[in-house]
VOVO-872880 format. One record per residue (C-alpha): residue in one letter; residue number from 1; x, y negated, z. Coordinates in pm, 1 decimal, always signed. Example, Ala and Ser with C-alpha at 12.3 -4.5 7.8 and 13.67 -1.06 7.14 Angstrom:
<pts>
@res=a n=1 east=+1230.0 north=+450.0 up=+780.0
@res=s n=2 east=+1367.0 north=+106.0 up=+714.0
</pts>
This chain:
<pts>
@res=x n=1 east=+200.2 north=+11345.8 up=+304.3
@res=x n=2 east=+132.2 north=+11279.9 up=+626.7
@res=x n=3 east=+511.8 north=+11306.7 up=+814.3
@res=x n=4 east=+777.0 north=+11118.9 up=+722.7
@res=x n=5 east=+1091.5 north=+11145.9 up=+537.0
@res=x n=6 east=+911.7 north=+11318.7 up=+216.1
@res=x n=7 east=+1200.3 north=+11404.2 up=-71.8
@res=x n=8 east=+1105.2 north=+11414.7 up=-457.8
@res=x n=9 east=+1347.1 north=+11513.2 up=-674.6
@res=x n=10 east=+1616.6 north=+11520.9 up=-379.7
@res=x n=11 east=+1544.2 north=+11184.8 up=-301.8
@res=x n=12 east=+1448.1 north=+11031.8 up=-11.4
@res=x n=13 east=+1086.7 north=+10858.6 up=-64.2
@res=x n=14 east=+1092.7 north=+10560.8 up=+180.9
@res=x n=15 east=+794.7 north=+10315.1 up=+229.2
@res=x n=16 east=+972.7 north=+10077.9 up=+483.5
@res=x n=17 east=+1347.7 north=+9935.6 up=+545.0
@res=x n=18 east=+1540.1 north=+9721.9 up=+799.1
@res=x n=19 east=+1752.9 north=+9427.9 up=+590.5
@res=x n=20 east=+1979.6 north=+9203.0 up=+709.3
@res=x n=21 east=+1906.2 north=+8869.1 up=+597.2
@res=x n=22 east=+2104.8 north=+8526.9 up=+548.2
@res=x n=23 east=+2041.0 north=+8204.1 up=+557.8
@res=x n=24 east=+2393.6 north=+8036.5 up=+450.5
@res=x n=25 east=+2246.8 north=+7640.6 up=+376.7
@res=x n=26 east=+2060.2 north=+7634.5 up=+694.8
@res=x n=27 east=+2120.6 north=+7324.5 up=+844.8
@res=x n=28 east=+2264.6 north=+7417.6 up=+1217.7
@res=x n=29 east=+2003.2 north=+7210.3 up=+1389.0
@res=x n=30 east=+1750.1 north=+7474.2 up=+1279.6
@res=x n=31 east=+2027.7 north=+7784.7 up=+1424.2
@res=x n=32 east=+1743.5 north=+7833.3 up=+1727.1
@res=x n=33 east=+1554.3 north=+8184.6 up=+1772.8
@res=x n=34 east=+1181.1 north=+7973.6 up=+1748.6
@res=x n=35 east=+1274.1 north=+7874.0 up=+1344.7
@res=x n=36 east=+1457.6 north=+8132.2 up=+1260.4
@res=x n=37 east=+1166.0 north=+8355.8 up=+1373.4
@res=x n=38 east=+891.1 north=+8069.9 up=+1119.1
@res=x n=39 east=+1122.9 north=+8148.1 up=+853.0
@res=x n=40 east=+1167.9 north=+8484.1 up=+863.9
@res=x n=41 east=+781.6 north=+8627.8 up=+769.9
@res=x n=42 east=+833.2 north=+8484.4 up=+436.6
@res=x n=43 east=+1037.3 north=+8794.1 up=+374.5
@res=x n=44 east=+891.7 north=+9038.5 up=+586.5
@res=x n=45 east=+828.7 north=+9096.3 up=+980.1
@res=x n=46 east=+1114.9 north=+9055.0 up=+1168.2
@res=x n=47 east=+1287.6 north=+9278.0 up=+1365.9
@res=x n=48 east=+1523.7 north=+9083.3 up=+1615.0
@res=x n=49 east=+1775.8 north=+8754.2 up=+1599.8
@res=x n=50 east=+2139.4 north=+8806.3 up=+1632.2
@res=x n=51 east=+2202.5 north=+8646.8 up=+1960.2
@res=x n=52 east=+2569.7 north=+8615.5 up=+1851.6
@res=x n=53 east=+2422.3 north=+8377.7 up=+1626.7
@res=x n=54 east=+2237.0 north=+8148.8 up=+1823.3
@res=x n=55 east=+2574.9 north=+8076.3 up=+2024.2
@res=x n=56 east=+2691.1 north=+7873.2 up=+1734.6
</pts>
Protein backbone atom coordinates (compact mmCIF):
# COMPACT_ATOMS: atom_id res chain seq x y z
CA UNK A 1 0.00 0.00 0.00
CA UNK A 2 2.33 2.19 -1.03
CA UNK A 3 0.17 4.79 -3.59
CA UNK A 4 -2.54 6.54 -2.59
CA UNK A 5 -6.19 6.49 -2.89
CA UNK A 6 -6.44 2.58 -1.81
CA UNK A 7 -10.44 1.40 -1.90
CA UNK A 8 -11.75 -1.51 0.47
CA UNK A 9 -14.96 -2.52 0.05
CA UNK A 10 -15.61 0.43 -2.56
CA UNK A 11 -14.56 2.80 -0.18
CA UNK A 12 -12.17 5.24 -0.27
CA UNK A 13 -9.42 4.53 2.60
CA UNK A 14 -8.11 8.04 3.50
CA UNK A 15 -5.34 8.70 6.15
CA UNK A 16 -5.43 12.60 5.94
CA UNK A 17 -8.23 15.48 5.36
CA UNK A 18 -8.45 19.29 4.92
CA UNK A 19 -11.36 20.76 7.55
CA UNK A 20 -12.60 23.93 7.81
CA UNK A 21 -12.58 25.08 11.22
CA UNK A 22 -14.49 27.82 13.39
CA UNK A 23 -13.89 29.72 16.01
CA UNK A 24 -17.42 31.60 16.63
CA UNK A 25 -16.57 33.09 20.56
CA UNK A 26 -13.27 34.37 19.52
CA UNK A 27 -12.95 37.59 20.84
CA UNK A 28 -12.12 39.95 17.59
CA UNK A 29 -8.99 41.30 19.14
CA UNK A 30 -7.48 37.83 18.63
CA UNK A 31 -9.03 37.89 14.50
CA UNK A 32 -5.00 38.31 13.47
CA UNK A 33 -3.18 35.53 11.22
CA UNK A 34 -0.17 35.19 14.27
CA UNK A 35 -3.15 33.66 16.91
CA UNK A 36 -5.16 32.21 14.76
CA UNK A 37 -2.11 30.26 13.47
CA UNK A 38 -1.18 29.36 18.00
CA UNK A 39 -4.58 28.13 18.05
CA UNK A 40 -4.91 26.20 15.28
CA UNK A 41 -2.20 23.06 16.06
CA UNK A 42 -4.44 22.09 18.79
CA UNK A 43 -6.50 20.53 16.06
CA UNK A 44 -4.14 19.68 13.55
CA UNK A 45 -1.47 21.54 11.18
CA UNK A 46 -2.84 24.20 9.46
CA UNK A 47 -3.22 24.72 6.08
CA UNK A 48 -3.83 28.55 5.36
CA UNK A 49 -6.01 31.65 7.06
CA UNK A 50 -8.88 33.03 5.21
CA UNK A 51 -7.62 36.42 4.41
CA UNK A 52 -11.28 37.46 3.95
CA UNK A 53 -11.26 36.97 7.50
CA UNK A 54 -8.63 38.93 8.82
CA UNK A 55 -10.36 42.09 7.08
CA UNK A 56 -12.90 42.05 9.80
Amino acid sequence: MTRAPWMIFDHYLMDKTIIWVRFPRLGLMYYNESVLLTIAPTIGRPIKVDLNMLNI
